[in-house]
N, C-alpha and C positions, 0 to 999 in steps of 0.2 A: 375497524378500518379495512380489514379483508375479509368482504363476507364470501360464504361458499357459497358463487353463483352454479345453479344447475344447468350442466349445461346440454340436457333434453331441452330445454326449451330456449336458452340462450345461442348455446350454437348451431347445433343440432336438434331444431323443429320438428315436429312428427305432423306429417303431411298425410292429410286424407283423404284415402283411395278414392280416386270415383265414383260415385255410385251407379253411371254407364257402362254396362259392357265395353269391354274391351279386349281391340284384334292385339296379336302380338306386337303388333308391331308399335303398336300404341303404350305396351308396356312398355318396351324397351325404353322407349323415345322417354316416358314418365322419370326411370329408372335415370336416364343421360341427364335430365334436369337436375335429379336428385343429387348424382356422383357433380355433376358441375356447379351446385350449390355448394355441397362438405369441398369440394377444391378451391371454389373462390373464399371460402368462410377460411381456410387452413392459410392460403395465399394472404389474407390480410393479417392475421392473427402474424404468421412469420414477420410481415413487414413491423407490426409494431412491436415483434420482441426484440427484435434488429435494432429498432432505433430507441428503444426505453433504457435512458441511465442507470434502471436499480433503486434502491432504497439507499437513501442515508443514513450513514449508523455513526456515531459518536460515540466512542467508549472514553467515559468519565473516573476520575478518582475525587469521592470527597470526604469529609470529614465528620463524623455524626457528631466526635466530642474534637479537641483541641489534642487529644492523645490517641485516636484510632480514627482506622481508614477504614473506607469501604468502595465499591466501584455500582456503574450503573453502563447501561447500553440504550442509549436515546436515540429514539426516531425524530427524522426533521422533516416536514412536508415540502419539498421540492419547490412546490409556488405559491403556499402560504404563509412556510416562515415560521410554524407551528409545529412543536413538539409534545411529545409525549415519551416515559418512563417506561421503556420496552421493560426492560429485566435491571434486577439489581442483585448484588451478588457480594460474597465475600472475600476479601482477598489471601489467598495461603500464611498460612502462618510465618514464613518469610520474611513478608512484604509486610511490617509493622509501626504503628504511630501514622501520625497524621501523614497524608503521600505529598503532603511539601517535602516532605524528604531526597521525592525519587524523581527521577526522566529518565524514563526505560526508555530502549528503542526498539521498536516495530518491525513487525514485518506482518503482512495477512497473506495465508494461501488459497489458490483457486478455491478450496470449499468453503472458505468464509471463518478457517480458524485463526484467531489472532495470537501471535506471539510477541510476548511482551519482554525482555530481557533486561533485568534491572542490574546495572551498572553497579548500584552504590549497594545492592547486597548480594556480591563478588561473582557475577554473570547467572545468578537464578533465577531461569526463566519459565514463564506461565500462559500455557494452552488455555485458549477460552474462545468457547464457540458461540458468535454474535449473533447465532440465529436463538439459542437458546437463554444466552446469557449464564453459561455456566461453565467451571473452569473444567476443563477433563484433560488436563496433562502440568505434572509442576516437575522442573529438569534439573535437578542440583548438579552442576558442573563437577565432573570427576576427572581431571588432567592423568596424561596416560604416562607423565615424568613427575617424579615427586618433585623436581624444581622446578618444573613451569607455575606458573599461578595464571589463572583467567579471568579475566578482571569483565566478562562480557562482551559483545558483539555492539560494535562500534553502528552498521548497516548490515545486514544479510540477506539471507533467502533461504527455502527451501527446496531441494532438489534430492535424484534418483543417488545413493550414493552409490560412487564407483567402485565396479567393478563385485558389488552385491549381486547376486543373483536371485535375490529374494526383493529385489527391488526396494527395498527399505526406504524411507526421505530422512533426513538429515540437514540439519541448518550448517550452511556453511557461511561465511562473511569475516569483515577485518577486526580486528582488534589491537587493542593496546600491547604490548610486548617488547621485550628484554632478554639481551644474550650477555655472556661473560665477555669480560673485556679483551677476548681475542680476536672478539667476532671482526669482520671487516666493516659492517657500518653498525651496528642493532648493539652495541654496549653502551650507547648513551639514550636506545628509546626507539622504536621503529612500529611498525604494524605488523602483523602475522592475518595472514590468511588461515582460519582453525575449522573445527568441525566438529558438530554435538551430536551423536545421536539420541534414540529414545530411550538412552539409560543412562544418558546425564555424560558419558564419556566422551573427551576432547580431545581432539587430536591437531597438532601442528602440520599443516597441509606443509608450509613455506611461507619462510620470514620476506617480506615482503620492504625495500629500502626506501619507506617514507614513514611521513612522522605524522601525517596531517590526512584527513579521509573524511565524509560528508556523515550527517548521522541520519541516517533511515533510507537513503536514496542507493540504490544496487538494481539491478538490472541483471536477472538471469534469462539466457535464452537457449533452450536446449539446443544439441547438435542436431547437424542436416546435413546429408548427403557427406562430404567429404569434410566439411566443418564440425570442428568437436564445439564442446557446449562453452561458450563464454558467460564470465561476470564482468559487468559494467560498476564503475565507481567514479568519482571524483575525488582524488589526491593530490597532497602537495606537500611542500619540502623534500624534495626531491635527493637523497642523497646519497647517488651517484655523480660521478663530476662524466660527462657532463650532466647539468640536470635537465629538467625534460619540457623545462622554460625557461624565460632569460633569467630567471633567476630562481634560488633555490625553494623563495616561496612562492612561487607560482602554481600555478592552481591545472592540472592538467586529467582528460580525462583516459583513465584503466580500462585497458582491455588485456582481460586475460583468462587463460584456458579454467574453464569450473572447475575438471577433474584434476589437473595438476597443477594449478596455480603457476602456472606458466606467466611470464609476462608478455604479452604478442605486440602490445603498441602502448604508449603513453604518447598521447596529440595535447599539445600544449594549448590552452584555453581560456578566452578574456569571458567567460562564462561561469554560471555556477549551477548546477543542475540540480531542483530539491524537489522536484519528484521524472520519476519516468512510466511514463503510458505500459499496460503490462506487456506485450509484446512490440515488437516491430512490424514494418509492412515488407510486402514481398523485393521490396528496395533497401532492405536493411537500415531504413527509417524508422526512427519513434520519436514520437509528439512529446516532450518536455513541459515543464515550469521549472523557469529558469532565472537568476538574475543575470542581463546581457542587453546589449543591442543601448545601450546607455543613452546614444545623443537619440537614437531613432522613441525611446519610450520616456524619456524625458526621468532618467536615472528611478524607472522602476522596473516590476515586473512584464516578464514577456511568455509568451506560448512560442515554440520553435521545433521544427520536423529537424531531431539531430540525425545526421547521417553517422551510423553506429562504423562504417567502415574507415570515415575518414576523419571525422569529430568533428565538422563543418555544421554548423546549425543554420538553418534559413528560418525568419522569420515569419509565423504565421499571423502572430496577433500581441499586442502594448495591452497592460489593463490603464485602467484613464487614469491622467494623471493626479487626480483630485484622492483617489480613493488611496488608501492608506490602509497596510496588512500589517495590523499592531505588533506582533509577534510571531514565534515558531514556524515559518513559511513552510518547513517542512512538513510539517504535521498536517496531511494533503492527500487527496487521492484525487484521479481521474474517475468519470462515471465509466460503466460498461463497454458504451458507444463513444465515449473518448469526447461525446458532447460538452463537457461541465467540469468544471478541475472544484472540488470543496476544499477551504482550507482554514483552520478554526486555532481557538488559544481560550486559554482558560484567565481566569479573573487574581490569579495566586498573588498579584502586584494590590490587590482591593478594586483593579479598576473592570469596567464592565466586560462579559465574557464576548468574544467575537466570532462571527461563523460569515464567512462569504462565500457564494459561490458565481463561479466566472462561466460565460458562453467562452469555448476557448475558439470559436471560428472567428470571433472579431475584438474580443475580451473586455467585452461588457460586463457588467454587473447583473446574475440573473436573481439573486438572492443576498440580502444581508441584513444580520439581526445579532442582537446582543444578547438572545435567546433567556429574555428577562423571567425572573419568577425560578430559573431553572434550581439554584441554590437552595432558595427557598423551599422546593416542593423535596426535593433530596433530604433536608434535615442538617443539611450542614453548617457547622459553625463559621460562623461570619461568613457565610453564605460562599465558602469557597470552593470553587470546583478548577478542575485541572483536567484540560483534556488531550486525551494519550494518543489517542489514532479516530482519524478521520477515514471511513471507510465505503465506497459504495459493494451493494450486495447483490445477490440476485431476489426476489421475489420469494416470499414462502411456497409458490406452487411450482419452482423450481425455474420455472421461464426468470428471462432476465427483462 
């Protein structure tokens, strides 16, 4: 699929001297053609990495028997709708029996490493690099109170941890948590904002007074100039009086500081956010998939530039109304260029598996297939596949 084009002769042509003498000046002039060819060749090359979404990857869990798992990392062809079995791989000893078991949640970072944090075997989570299809990091959670218990990362991210000097990354995001019946609100159940590093050690940033938080969707943006670095979320049950909508389960969106789990704003929200574009624009803008805008998409999904300052979302684009997103909405990414939102679900009900993908300038339908045959060629029993994160990449030659 990726052959190594050479590029003496694809991009860079070898041009034959003239076989007329030639004044100086004639060279030169030769030499201007040549430099204005390698510039207009670099000038278009630029424009098309600019606007190329990446590669689709799917990482899959299926079943070879009825009592063991295994995973795989599929390519989806963009505008034929055709896949192919990039890598397959085994999952750590951990993560055992068939993966009906599990809904890990996700996160993938800028270099294309997927973290997968399995909830139901008590937050142990597993590095796997979808360029290779292999796992190179497995993180057993080691809480820094012998009475905390970490039950896994509800949404996260990866970022610089504070105040390292070694610069370190460290997953941070909300979880499930529990204080002693003193606490002012968290002894019947609240969130915690925590933090893993590369030796499995957790740390309580700050207990955090809601019950209710979105699964995969978090939004880090590092600091700038005078602003420290936020995390974005959607939370609800609010319990603070007042709460931070009209009512206590109202669905609002979190701003708050990365490094101290600060709370800066919660903007109360007729929205639901289930994925966020990876950064913002220079307006503190970012592109969403979201469920909203109810009478205007005729009670489905929409695309919406959320303003991150004020939690105002404008609508950019309705997907049509005929088209039906079987399941897991979140299970989603944006391509590169922010052209294409993918969002997929696996078959675990016996019914067929689903993979769409949306133009999000007008939210058309640019792909959609049931990505038939895939079970089959897997090996899996009753042909079940489960799929964990939908992800765009960059290009094996590095370009995006």
């Amino acid at each position: 699929l990726y052959p190594t084009l050479p590029y003496s002769t694809l991009l860079y042509p070898t041009l034959p001297y003239p076989t007329l003498p030639m004044s100086p000046k004639s060279y030169w002039f030769y030499w201007c053609l040549v430099l204005t060819f390698l510039a207009a060749a670099a000038s278009v090359t630029a424009v098309r990495s600019a606007s190329d979404p990446g590669r689709l990857l799917l990482t899959v869990a299926y079943c070879p028997t009825y009592f063991s798992g295994a995973g795989a990392v599929v390519e989806v062809d963009l505008n034929s709708g055709q896949w192919h079995i990039a890598h397959r791989f085994s999952w750590p000893s951990e993560v055992f029996g068939c993966p009906a078991l599990y809904d890990p949640s996700v996160h993938t970072d800028a270099q294309g490493h997927l973290f997968l944090d399995f909830l139901d075997a008590f937050g142990f989570v597993t590095e796997l690099d979808l360029a290779t299809g292999t796992v190179i990091g497995e993180y057993t959670p080691h809480p820094s109170d012998d009475d905390d218990i970490f039950d896994g990362f509800i949404n996260f991210v990866d970022m610089p941890e504070p105040g390292d000097s070694s610069n370190a990354t460290v997953l941070r995001g909300l979880t499930p948590h529990v204080e002693p019946k003193n606490h002012p609100y968290c002894s019947d159940g609240c969130l915690a904002y925590e933090q893993m590093n590369a030796r499995g050690e957790i740390r309580n940033v700050t207990d955090l007074p809601f019950k209710e938080t979105s699964d995969d969707a978090a939004l880090y943006v590092p600091a700038s100039g005078s602003t420290s670095a936020r995390y974005y979320t959607m939370v609800g049950y609010d319990l603070r009086d007042p709460p931070c909508g009209p009512s206590r389960a109202s669905e609002c969106l979190l701003s708050m500081d990365a490094d101290t789990g600060e709370i800066i704003s919660t903007t109360f929200s007729n929205y639901t956010v289930y994925k966020f574009a990876r950064a913002p624009d220079a307006e503190n803008t970012v592109l969403t998939w979201m469920y909203g805008f109810e009478r205007e998409c005729r009670h489905n999904y929409a695309f919406a530039k959320l303003d991150l300052s004020t939690g105002k979302p404008t609508l950019q684009a309705c997907i049509p109304p005929s088209t039906v997103v079987d399941f897991d909405e979140w299970i989603a990414d944006f391509s590169l260029d922010n052209s294409l939102l993918a969002t997929a679900s696996g078959d675990s009900e016996g019914d067929p598996s689903q993979l769409i993908v949306f133009d999000t300038s007008d939210g058309s339908v640019h792909l959609q297939t049931d990505l038939r045959g895939l079970g089959l060629a897997l090996g899996s029993r009753g042909q079940l596949v489960f799929v964990w994160s939908v992800d765009f990449v960059a290009n094996m030659n590095g370009k995006s």
